[in-house]
C-alpha positions in Angstrom: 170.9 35.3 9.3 168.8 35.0 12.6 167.7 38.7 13.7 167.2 39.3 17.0 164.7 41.2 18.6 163.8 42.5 22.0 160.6 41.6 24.0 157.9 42.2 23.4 157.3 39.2 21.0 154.0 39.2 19.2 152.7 36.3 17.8 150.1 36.2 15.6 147.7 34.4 17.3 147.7 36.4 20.2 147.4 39.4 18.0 144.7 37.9 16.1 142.6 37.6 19.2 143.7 41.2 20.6 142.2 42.3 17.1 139.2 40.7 17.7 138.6 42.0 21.1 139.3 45.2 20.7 137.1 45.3 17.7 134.3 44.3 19.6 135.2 46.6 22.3 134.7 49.2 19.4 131.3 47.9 18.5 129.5 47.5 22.0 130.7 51.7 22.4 128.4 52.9 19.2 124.9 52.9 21.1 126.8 55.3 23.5 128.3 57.5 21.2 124.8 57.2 19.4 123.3 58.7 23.0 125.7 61.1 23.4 125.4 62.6 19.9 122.3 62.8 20.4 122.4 64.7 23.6 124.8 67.2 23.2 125.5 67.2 19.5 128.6 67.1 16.8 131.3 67.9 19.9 131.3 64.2 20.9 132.2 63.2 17.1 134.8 65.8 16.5 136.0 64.4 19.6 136.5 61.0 18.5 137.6 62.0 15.1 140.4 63.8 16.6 141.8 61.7 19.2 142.2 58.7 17.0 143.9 60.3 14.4 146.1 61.8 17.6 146.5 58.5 18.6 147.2 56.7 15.2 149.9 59.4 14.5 151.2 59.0 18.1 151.8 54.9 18.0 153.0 54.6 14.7 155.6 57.3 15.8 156.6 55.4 18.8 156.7 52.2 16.7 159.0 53.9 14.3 161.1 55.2 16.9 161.5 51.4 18.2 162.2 50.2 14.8 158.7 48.3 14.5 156.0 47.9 11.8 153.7 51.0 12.6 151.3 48.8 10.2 151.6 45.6 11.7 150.6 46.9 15.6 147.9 49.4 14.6 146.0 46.7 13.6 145.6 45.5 16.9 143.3 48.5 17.2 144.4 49.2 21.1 145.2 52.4 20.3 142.0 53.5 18.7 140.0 52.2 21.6 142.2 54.4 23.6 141.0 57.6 21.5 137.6 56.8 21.6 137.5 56.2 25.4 139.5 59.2 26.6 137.7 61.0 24.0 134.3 60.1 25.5 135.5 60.9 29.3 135.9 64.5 27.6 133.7 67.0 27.8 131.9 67.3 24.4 133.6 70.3 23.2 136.7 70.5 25.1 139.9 72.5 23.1 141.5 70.6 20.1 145.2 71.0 22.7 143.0 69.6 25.4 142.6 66.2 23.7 146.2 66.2 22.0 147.9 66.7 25.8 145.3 63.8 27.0 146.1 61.5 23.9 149.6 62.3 24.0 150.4 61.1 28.0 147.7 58.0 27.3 149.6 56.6 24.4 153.3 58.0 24.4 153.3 58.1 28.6 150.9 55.4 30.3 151.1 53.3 27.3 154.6 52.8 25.1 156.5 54.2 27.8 156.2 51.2 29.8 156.7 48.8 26.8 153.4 48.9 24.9 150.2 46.8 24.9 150.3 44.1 28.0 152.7 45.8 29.7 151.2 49.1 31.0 150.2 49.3 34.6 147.8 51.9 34.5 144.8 52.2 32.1 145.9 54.7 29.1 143.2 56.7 28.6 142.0 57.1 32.2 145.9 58.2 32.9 145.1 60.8 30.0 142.2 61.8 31.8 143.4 62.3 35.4 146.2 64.3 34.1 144.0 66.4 32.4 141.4 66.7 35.2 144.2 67.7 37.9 146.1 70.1 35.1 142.7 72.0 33.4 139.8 71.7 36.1 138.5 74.9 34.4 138.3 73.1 30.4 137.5 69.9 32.0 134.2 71.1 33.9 132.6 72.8 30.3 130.1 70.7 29.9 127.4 71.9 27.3 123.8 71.4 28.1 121.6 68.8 26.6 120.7 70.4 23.1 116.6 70.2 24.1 117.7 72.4 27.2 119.8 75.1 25.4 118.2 79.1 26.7 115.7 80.2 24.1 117.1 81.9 20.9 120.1 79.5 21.5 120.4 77.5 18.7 121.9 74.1 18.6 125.5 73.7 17.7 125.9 72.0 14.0 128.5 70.3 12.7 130.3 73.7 11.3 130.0 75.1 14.9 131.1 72.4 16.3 134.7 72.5 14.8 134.7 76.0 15.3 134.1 75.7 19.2 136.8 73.1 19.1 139.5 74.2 16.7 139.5 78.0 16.9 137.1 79.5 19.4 138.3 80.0 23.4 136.6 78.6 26.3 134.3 81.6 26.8 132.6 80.8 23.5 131.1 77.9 24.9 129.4 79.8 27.7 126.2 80.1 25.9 125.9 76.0 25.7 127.3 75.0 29.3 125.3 74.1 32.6 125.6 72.2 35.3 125.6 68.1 34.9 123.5 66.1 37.0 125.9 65.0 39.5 126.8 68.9 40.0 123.3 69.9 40.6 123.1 67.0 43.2 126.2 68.1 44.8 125.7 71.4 45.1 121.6 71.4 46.3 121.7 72.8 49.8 118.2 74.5 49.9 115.8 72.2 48.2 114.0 68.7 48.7 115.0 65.9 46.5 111.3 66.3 45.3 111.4 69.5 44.8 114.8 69.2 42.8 113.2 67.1 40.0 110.1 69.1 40.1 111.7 72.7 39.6 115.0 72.1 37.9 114.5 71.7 34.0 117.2 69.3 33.5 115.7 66.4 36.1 111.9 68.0 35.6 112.2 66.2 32.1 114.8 63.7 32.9 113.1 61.5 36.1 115.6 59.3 36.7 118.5 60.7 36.3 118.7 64.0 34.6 117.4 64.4 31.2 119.4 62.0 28.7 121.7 61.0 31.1 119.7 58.0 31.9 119.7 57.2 28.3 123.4 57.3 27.8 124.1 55.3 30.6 121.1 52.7 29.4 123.2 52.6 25.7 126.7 52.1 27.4 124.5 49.2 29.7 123.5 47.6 26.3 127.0 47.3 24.6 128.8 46.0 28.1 125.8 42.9 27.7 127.0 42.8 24.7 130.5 42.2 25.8 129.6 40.3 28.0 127.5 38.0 25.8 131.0 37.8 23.9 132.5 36.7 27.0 135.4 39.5 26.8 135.0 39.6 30.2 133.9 38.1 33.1 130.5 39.8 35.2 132.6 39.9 38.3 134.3 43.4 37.7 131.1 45.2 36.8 128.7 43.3 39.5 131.7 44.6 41.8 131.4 48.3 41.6 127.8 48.8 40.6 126.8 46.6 44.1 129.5 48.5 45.7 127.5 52.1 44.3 124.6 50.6 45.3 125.6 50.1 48.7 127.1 53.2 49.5 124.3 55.4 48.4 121.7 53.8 49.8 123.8 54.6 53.4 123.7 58.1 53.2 120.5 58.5 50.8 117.9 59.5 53.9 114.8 59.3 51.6 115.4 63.1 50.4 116.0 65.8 52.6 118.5 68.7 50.5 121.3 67.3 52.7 121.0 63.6 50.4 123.1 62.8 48.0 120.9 61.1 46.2 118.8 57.8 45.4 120.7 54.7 44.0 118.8 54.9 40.7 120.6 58.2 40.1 123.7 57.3 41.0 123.7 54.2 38.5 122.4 56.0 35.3 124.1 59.9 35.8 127.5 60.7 34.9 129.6 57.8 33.4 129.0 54.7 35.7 128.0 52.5 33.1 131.1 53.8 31.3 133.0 53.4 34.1 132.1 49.8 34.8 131.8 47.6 31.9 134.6 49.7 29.6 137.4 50.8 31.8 137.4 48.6 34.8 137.1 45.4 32.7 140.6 46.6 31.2 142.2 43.0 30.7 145.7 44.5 31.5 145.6 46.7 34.0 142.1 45.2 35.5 141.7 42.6 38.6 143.7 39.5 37.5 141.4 37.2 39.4 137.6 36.7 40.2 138.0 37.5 43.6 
């Protein structure tokens, strides 16, 4: 007896090369969960821990529901690169419900809603993350400081703490580990020189370039998109794109540092997540640039 199915079909050639991609996708991401480990401590791993179980749970429901193999499409591994992506957009020690919500519209919403791998027109986990971002501006701006910057008689969160923080405590625990990113301290200077900025502020005094370990997570998320790129997952066209088009725009209204700039290009391309930004979720084969152009 034939049995029919609906579309999607998956073949397993195509899956075989979805595997592979996404597994080196996977791989190129470890230098900047390295970084960020490293920066703010055992938040950024409980992070990822939990959304891809989150997400794991979440697809093989959805499969189930459709009357799929759970097995057979969680070994394309799109939904753990998903986890770790949203996961890594998070802040380091954001609520356990914070993550389940973002997991929850990236694979259930912007994902299997529409039909599943190849079909969504959005990027998962960045839908995830807007949601969250326009629902919990409060959760979503609790960054901690970098560990080597906590107040003294701080001390840094272990791995014990950092369930705790995550799983049980409320957001006001976290007030003894939060300041100001980078890009907030840029934003926010009204009063002081761009010299004067790096010279009396602790996080760029010891960070030049960007703000102290910053530079160095956007240097290992740098490595592992050469690395995809060396791979040939994707093109150079999408990440040349947007780190010419940052380029561009802040060297038109960087004015060589007054306290009105907003400042240098070198900041702008190693703070916050650009390198993030442009060689792991622009490059998005599916919901991405179709063409070169």
């Amino acid at each position: 007896m034939l049995r029919m199915r609906t579309s999607p079909h998956t073949h397993a050639a195509s899956s075989a090369q979805v595997n592979r991609v996404m597994l080196d996708v996977l791989l190129a991401l470890v230098p900047g969960v390295i970084a960020m480990t490293w920066l703010f401590g055992y938040g950024t791993l409980v992070n990822l821990c939990w959304a891809a179980l989150l997400a794991l749970g979440m697809e093989a429901a959805v499969m189930l529901l459709r009357g799929r193999p759970p097995l057979f499409y969680l070994q394309d591994y799109s939904a753990l690169v998903t986890a770790v992506l949203l996961a890594l957009a998070l802040p380091p020690y954001a609520p356990w419900w914070l993550t389940l919500i973002g997991v929850l519209f990236a694979i259930v919403i912007a994902k299997q809603l529409y039909g599943g791998l190849g079909f969504n027109p959005f990027n998962p986990a960045m839908v995830g993350y807007v949601v969250l971002l326009i629902s919990f501006p409060l959760q979503m701006s609790q960054w901690p400081a970098p560990l080597a910057l906590l107040p003294a008689g701080t001390e840094a969160p272990g791995l014990v703490d950092a369930l705790q923080l995550i799983f049980i405590s409320d957001i006001q625990s976290l007030d003894a580990y939060t300041a100001a990113t980078p890009l907030d301290l840029m934003r926010q200077n009204s009063s002081l020189m761009i010299s004067q900025l790096y010279s009396e502020v602790p996080l760029f005094a010891q960070g030049k370039l960007a703000g102290l370990g910053f530079e160095w997570v956007n240097l290992a998320y740098l490595a592992g998109g050469i690395y995809l790129l060396a791979r040939r997952v994707f093109s150079w066209h999408a990440p040349v794109g947007m780190l010419s088009s940052m380029i561009l725009l802040s060297l038109v209204f960087y004015d060589g540092g007054s306290s009105a700039s907003q400042g240098s290009a070198f900041f702008h391309l190693f703070s916050g997540a650009t390198m993030l930004a442009a060689f792991f979720i622009i490059t998005d084969p599916v919901s991405g640039a179709t063409s070169n152009l």
